[in-house]
C-alpha positions as CSV (number, residue, x, y, z in Angstrom):
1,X,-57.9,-87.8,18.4
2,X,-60.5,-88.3,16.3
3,X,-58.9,-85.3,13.8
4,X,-55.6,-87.3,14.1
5,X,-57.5,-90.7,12.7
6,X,-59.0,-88.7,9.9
7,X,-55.7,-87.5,8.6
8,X,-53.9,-90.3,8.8
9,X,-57.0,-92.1,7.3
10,X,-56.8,-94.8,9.1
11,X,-59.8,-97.8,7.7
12,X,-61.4,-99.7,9.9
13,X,-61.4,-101.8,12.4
14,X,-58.4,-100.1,13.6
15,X,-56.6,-100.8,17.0
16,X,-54.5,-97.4,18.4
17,X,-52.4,-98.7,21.4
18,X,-52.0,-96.0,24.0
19,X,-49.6,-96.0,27.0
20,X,-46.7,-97.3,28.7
21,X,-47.3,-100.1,26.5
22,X,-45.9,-99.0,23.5
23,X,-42.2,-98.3,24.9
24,X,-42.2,-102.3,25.1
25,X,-42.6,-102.7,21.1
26,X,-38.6,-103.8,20.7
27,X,-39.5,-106.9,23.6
28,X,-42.5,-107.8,21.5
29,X,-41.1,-107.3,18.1
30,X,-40.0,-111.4,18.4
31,X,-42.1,-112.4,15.4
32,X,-40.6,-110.1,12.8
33,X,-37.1,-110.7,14.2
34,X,-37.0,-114.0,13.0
35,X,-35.6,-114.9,9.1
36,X,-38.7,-114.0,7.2
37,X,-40.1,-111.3,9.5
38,X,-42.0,-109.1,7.8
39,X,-42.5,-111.1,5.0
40,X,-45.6,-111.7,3.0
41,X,-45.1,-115.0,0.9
42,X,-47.9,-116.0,-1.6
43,X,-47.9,-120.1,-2.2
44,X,-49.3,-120.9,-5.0
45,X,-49.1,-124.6,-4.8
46,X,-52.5,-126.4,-3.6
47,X,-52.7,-126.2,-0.1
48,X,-52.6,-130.4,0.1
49,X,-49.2,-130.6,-1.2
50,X,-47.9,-127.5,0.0
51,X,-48.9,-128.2,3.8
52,X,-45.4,-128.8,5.2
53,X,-43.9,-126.0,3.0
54,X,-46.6,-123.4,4.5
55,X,-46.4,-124.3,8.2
56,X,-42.2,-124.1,8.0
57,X,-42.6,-120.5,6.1
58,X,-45.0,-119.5,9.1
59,X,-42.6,-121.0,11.8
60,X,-39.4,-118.8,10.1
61,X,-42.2,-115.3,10.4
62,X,-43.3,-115.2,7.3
63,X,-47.3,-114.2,6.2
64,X,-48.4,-117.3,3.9
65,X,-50.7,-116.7,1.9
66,X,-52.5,-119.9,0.3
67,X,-53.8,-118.8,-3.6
68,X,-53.7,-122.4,-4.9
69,X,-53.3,-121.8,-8.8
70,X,-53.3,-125.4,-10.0
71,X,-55.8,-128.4,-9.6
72,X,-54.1,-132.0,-10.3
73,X,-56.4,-134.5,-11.8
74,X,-55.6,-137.9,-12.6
75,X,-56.3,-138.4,-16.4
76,X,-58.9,-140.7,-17.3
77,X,-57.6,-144.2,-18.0
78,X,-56.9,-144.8,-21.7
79,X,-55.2,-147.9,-23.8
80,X,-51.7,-147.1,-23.2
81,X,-52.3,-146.9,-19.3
82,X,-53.5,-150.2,-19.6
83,X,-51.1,-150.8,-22.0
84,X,-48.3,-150.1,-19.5
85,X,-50.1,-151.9,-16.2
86,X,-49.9,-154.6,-17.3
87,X,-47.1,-154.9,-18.7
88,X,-45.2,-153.4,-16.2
89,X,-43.3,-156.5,-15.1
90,X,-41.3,-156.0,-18.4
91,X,-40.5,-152.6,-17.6
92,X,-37.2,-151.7,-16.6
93,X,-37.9,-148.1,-15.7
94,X,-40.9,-146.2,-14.9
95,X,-40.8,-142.2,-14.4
96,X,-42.7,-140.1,-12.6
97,X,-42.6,-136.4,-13.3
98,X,-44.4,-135.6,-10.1
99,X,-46.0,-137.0,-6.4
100,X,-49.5,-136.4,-8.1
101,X,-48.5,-138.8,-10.6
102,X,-47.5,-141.6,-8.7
103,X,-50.5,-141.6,-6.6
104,X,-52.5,-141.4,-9.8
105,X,-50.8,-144.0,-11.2
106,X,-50.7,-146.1,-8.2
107,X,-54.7,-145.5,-7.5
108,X,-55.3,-146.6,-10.8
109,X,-52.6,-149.5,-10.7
110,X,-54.1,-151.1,-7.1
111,X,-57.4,-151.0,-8.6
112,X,-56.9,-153.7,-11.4
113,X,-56.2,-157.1,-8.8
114,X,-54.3,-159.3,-11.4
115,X,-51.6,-156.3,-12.6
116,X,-51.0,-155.6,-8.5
117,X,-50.3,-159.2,-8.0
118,X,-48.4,-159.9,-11.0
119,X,-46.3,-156.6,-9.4
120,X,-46.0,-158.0,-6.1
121,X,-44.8,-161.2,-7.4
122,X,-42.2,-159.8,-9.5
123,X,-41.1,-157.9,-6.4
124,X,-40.8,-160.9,-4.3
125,X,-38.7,-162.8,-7.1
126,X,-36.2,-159.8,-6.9
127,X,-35.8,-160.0,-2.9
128,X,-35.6,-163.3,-3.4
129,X,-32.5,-162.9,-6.3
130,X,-31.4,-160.4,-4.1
131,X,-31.0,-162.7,-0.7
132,X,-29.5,-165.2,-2.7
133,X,-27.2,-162.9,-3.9
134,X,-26.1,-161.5,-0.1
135,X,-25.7,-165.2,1.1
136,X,-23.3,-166.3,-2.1
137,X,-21.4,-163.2,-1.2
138,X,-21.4,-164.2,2.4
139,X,-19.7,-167.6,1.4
């Protein structure tokens, strides 16, 4: 056997199954019968934000690699953030371009007491225009 291993050059560790064993390889085979069987699948996402994405790859068979290529940072905070917290109660529209994003902005936003109040406030005033709206209609 050991002439066998050499020709095939096999590395090691290697594991050589011998026996009745192998005639059961088809019964066993249950992992690479499902959709991504025998796939290998490099995410390249950080594993963070990727987490749900890598453990439904797994569950469908696949091989996840984790090679996290990017690193999110929030930016540090300059006059137009400021700028835009707090004056955000005159905003009409914010966008987000991404989830790292909003919880950058968000961190940043909670952190100043008097723009996250002013927020709140402005959020209550709509529920409040927006009740008042529901009970005219109800009339």
């Amino acid at each position: 056997m050991e002439r066998e291993v050499e020709e095939a050059n096999l590395p090691t560790p290697a594991i050589i199954v011998v026996g009745d064993v192998c005639t059961l390889s088809e019964k066993f085979s249950w992992a690479e019968s499902r959709p991504l069987g025998r796939l290998k699948i490099a995410v390249t996402r950080p594993a963070d934000v990727a987490s749900n994405m890598i453990n439904e790859l797994s569950r469908l068979g696949a091989e996840v690699v984790v090679l996290p290529t990017i690193e999110t940072r929030p930016l540090p905070i300059n006059k137009e953030m400021k700028k835009i917290i707090t004056e955000i109660d005159s905003r009409k529209l914010i966008v987000f371009t991404s989830a790292a994003g909003v919880n950058a902005f968000f961190k940043t936003f909670c952190s100043s007491a008097e723009s996250f109040v002013n927020w709140l406030r402005s959020i209550l005033q709509l529920l409040e225009r927006l009740r008042e709206l529901h009970l005219d209609d109800m009339d």
